[in-house]
C-alpha positions in Angstrom: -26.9 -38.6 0.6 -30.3 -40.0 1.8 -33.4 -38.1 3.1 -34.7 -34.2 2.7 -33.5 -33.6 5.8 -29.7 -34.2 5.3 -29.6 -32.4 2.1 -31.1 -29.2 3.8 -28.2 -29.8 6.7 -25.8 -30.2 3.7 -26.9 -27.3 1.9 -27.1 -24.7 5.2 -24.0 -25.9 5.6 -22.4 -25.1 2.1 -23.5 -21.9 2.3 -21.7 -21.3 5.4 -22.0 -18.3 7.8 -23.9 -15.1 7.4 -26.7 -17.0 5.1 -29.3 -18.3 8.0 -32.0 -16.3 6.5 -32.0 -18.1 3.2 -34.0 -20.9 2.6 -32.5 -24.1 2.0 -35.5 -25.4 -0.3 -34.8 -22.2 -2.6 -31.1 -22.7 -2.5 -31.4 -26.3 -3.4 -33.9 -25.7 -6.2 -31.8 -22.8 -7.5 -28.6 -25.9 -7.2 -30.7 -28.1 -9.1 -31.9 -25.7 -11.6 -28.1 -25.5 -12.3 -27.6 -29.3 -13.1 -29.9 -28.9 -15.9 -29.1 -26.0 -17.7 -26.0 -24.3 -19.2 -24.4 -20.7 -18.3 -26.9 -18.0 -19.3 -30.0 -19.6 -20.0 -32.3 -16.7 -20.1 -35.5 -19.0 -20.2 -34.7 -20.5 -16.9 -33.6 -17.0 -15.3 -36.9 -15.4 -16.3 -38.6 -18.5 -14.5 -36.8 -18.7 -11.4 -37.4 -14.5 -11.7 -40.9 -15.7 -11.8 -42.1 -18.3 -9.9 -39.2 -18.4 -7.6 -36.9 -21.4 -7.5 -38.6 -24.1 -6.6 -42.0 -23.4 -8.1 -40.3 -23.0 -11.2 -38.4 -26.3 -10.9 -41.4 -28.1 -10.2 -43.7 -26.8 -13.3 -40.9 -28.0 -15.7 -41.1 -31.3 -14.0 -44.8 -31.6 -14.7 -45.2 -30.4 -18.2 -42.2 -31.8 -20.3 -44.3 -33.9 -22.9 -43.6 -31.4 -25.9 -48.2 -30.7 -26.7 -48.5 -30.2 -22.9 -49.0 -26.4 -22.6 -49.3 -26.9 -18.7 -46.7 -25.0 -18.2 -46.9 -22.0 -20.7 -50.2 -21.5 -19.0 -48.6 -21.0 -15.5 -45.8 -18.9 -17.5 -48.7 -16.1 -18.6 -50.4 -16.3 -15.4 -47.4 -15.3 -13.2 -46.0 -12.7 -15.7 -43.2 -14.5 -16.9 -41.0 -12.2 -19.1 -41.8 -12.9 -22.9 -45.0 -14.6 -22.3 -47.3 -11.7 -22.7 -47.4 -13.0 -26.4 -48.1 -16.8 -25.8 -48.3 -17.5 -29.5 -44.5 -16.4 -30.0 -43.8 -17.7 -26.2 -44.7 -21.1 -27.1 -42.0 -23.0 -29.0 -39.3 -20.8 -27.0 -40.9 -22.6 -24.3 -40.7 -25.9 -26.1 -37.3 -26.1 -27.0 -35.7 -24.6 -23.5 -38.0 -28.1 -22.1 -36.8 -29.9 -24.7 -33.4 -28.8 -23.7 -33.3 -29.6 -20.1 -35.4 -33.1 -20.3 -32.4 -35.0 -20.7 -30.6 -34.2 -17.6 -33.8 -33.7 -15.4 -33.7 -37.6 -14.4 -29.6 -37.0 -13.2 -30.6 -34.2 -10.8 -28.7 -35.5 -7.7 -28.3 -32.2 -5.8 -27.2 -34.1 -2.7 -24.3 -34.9 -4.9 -23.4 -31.8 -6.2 -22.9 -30.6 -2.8 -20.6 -33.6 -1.6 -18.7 -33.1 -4.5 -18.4 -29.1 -3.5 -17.8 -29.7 0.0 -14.6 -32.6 -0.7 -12.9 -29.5 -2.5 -13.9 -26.8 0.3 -16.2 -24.9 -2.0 -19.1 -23.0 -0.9 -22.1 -21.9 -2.5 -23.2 -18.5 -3.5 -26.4 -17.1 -4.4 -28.5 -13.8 -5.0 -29.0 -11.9 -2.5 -26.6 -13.7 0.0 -23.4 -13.2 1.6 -20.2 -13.0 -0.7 -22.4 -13.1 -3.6 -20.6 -10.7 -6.1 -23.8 -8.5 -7.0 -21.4 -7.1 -10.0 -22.9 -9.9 -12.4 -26.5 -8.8 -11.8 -25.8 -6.6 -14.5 -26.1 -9.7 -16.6 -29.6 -9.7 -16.0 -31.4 -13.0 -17.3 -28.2 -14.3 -18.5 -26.3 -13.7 -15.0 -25.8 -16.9 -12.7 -28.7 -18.9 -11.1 -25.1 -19.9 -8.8 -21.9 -19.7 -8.2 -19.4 -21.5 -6.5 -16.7 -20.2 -4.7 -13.0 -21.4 -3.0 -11.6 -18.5 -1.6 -10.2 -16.4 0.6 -10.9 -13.1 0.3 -13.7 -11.2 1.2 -13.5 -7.7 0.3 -15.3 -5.9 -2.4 -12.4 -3.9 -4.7 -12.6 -2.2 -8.0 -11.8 -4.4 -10.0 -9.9 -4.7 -13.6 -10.2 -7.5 -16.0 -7.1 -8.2 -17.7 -7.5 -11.3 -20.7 -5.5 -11.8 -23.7 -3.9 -14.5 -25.9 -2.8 -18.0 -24.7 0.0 -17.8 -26.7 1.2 -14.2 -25.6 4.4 -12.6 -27.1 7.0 -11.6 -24.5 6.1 -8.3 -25.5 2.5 -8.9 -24.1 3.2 -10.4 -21.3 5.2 -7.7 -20.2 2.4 -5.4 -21.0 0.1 -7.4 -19.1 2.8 -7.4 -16.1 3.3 -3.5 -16.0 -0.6 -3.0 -16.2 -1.6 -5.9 -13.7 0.8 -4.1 -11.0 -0.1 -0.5 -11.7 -3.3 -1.7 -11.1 -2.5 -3.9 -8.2 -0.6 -0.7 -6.6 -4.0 1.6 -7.0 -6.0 -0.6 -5.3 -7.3 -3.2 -7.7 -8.5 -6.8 -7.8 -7.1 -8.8 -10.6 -10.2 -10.4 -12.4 -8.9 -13.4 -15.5 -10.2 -16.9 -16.8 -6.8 -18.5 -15.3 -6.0 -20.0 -18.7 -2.1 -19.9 -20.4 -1.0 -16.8 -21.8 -2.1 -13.5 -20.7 -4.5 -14.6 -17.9 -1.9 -16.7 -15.9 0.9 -13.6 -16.2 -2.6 -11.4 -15.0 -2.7 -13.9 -12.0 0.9 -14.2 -11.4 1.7 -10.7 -10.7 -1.0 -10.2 -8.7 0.0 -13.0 -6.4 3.3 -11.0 -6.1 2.2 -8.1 -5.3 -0.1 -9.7 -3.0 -3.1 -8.2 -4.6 -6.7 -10.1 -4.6 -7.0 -12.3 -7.8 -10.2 -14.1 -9.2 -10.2 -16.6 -11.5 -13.3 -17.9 -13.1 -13.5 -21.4 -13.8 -15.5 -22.8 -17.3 -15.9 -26.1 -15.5 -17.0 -26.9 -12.4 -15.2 -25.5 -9.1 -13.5 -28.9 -8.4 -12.0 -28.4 -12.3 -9.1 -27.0 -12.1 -8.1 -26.2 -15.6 -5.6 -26.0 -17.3 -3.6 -28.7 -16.1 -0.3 -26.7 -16.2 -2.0 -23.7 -14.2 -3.4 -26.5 -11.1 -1.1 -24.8 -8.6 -1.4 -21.3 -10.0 -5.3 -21.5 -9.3 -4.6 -23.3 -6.0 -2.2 -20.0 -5.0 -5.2 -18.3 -6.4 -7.8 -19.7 -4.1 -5.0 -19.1 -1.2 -4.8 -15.4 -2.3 -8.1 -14.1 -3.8 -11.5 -16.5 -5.2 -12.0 -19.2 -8.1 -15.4 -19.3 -9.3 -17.4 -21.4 -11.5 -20.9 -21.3 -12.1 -21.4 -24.5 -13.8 -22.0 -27.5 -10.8 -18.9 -29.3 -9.2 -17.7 -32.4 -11.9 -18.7 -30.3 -15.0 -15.8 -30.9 -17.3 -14.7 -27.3 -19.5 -15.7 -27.1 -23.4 -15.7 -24.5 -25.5 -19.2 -23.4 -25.1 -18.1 -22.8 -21.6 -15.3 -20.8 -21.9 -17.6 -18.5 -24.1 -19.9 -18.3 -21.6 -17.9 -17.6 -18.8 -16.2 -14.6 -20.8 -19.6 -13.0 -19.8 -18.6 -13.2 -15.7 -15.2 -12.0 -16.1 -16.4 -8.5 -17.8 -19.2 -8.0 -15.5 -16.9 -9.1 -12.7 -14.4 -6.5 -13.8 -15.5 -2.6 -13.3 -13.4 -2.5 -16.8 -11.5 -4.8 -19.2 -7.9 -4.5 -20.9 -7.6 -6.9 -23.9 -3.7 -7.2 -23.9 -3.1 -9.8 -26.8 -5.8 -11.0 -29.1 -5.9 -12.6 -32.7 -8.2 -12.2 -34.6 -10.4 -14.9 -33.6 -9.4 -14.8 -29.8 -12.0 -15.1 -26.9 -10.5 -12.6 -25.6 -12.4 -10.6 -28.4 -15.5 -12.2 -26.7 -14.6 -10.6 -23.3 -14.3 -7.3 -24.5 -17.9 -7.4 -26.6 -19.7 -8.9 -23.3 -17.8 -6.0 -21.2 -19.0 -2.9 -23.9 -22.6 -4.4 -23.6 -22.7 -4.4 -20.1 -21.6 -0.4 -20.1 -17.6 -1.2 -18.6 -14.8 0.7 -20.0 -12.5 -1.9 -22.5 -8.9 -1.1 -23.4 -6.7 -2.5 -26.1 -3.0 -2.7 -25.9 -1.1 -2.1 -29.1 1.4 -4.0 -30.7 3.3 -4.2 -33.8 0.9 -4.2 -37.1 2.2 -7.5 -38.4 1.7 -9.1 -35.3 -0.7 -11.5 -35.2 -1.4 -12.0 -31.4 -2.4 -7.6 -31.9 -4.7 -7.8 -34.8 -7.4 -8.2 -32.6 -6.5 -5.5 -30.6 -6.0 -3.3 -33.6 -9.9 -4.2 -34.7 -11.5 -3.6 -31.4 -9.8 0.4 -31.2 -10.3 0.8 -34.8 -13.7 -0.2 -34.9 -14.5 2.2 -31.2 -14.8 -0.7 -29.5 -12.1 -0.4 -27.4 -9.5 2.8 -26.1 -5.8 2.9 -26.5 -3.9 1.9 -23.7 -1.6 4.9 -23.7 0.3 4.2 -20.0 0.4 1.3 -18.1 -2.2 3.4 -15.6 -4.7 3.9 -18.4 -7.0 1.0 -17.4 -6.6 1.4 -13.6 -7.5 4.7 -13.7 -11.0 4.3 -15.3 -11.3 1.8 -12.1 -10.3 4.0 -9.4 -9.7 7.6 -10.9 -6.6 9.2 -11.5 -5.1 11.3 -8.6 -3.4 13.6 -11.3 -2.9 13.6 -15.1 0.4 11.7 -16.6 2.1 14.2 -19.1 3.4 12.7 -22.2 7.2 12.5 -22.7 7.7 11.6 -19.0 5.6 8.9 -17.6 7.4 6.0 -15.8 9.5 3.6 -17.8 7.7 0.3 -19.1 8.9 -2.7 -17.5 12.4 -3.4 -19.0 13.0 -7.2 -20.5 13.8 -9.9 -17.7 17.8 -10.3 -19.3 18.1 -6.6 -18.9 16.3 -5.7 -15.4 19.4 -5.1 -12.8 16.7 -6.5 -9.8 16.2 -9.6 -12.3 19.7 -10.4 -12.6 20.6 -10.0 -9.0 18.0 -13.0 -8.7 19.4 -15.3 -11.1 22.9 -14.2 -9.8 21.7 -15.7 -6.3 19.6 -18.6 -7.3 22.6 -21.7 -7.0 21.8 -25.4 -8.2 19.6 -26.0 -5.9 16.5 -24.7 -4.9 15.5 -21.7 -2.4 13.0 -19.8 -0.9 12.6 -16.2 -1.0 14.0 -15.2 1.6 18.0 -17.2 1.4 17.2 -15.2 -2.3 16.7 -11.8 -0.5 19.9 -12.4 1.7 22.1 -13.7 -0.9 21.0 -10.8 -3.6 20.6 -8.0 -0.6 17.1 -6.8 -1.8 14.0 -6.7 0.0 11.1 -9.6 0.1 8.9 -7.1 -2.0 11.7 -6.5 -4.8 12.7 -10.1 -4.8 8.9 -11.8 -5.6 9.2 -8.9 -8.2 11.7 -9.7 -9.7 11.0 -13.7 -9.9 7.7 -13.2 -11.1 8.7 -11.3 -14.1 11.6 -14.1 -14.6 9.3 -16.8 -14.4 6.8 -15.2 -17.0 10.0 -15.0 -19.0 11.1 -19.0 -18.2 14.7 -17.7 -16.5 12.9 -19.5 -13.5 10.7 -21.9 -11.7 9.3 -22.3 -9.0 9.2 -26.1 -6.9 8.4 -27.7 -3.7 11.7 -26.4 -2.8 11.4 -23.1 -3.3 13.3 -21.4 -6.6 15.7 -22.6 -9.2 16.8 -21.4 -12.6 15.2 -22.8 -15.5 
């Protein structure tokens, strides 16, 4: 893209409607602020807090030889956070330059945008429409952007729900009983979109035709991981994907970690359902206690090893008991009236068992179907049918193709 005045076209129209009054130098400074650094760079926050945006952007690009205290200077004049004490300020300063050098020559923000804009994202930033002001609560480590495909709009309570990739059929029909108590009260479904726990968090939402938001490590064009590409793109049909990191950014590690951060703020409270004792799901729940949110913990058997982190996070405080499926929910929304112990509703029975889950695979011939020839051939409704598939699926009875649904 050539020339300042297509990339301010190209950026007003990225962020799409309802944002006229922001300005599209800011928004492109805030973009390129977000080539060069990594999710929750508090340094670059507290400048852009600063300066503003663009200001900010061009200080670093005029002070970066490692003596030059050019910059520092401009830091303690405008009341930077942390550079009060200069002498202490200085090599913090230093090394967040240091950092961000490298990529400062690759800052193609024109790019960024064409690459957002094949994919149908749009942007997102403070202060504007759609931006999800949950994640201010980060403060200096929240977003400088986000990146959306969605298609939902409303602002729900909202429940995290994260646990193991490697889930136990036990935990995933934990996470399915909570993820539609929660979806029935009212709730958006907030997950990473990864294997296990997330993608039965997604699933049932989808089902129950709930909104669902999965944030992305990578950028929002990264659709990750390769087994969940048309869960995420049901996702985006359904509810949002988010990503904070720029379109192209491939996931790592480091990245996952950091986006653990936007799924607790995102949530109004987290449910860890499976977690070892090394999971990032442990990760999720420590961002989510710092920020103030409720966490649960699901228990499971002591020698299993996708609970122990569970175990730790309720043993240590960190975490409550999920008692009933409507534990979680309830710190969302509130509960209308108390659940007695000794007669709350049955847990979700195993898929082999569940009458409504048999009627399915009783129907389901050969060949592939849609919902509805599986609603006439088993006589149960549209609702009880993507029900009952979706707990089939999670327990691989079924899948689902271009053709509609087959057994497994």
């Amino acid at each position: 893209m050539n020339g300042g005045a297509d990339l301010l076209q190209a950026v007003q129209a990225v962020l799409g409607p309802g944002n006229a009054g922001q300005d599209p130098f800011q928004v492109a400074a805030r973009v390129a602020w977000s080539t060069i650094t990594e999710p929750g760079d508090a340094v670059a926050a507290e400048l852009v807090a600063a300066l503003g945006p663009e200001q900010a952007f061009e200080a670093v690009l005029g002070s970066t030889a490692p003596d030059d205290d050019r910059l520092l200077r401009t830091c303690v004049e405008s009341g930077v956070v942390g550079a009060e004490d200069p002498d202490t300020f200085r090599p913090v300063l230093h090394a967040a330059v240091a950092r961000w050098t490298p990529r400062l020559g690759r800052t193609a923000v024109g790019d960024v945008i064409a690459a957002a804009r094949a994919v149908g994202a749009r942007l997102l930033v403070p202060g504007g429409v759609g931006w999800p002001e949950r994640v201010d609560d980060l403060g200096p480590h929240g977003p400088l952007v986000l990146w959306t495909r969605t298609a939902a709009s409303d602002v729900l309570p909202s429940l995290a729900v994260v646990g193991s990739r490697a889930n136990t059929v036990a935990g995933a029909e934990a996470a399915a009983e909570i993820t539609s108590t929660a979806a029935d009260a009212g709730c958006a479904i907030v997950s990473g979109g990864a294997y296990g726990i997330d993608a039965v968090a997604h699933r049932v939402a989808i089902a129950a035709e709930a909104p669902t938001v999965a944030v992305l490590a990578g950028g929002i064009d990264q659709l990750y991981p390769a087994g969940n590409v048309e869960l995420l793109r049901n996702v985006a049909r359904q509810g949002s994907l988010l990503a904070e990191s720029p379109p192209g950014t491939r996931p790592t590690r480091w990245r996952f970690l950091a986006r653990n951060r936007l799924i607790s703020a995102l949530g109004d409270a987290t449910v860890v359902v499976e977690a070892g004792a090394r999971s990032g799901a442990l990760n999720t729940a420590h961002h989510a206690a710092q920020l103030g949110r409720p966490v649960f913990a699901v228990p499971g058997a002591f020698s299993s090893s996708a609970s122990v982190g569970c175990h730790r996070l309720v043993a240590e405080g960190r975490a409550q008991l999920v008692v009933h499926p409507r534990d979680p929910s309830d710190a969302v929304v509130g509960s209308a009236e108390p659940v007695a112990f000794g007669v709350a509703n049955e847990p979700l029975a195993g898929a082999r068992s569940d009458p409504e889950v048999l009627r399915v695979l009783d129907a389901l011939g050969r060949r592939a179907m849609p919902e509805y020839e599986v609603a006439v051939r088993s006589g149960m409704s549209l609702a009880e049918v993507a029900d009952a598939l979706a707990l089939a699926q999670l327990q691989g009875l079924v899948v689902h193709t271009t053709g509609g649904w087959a057994r497994a």
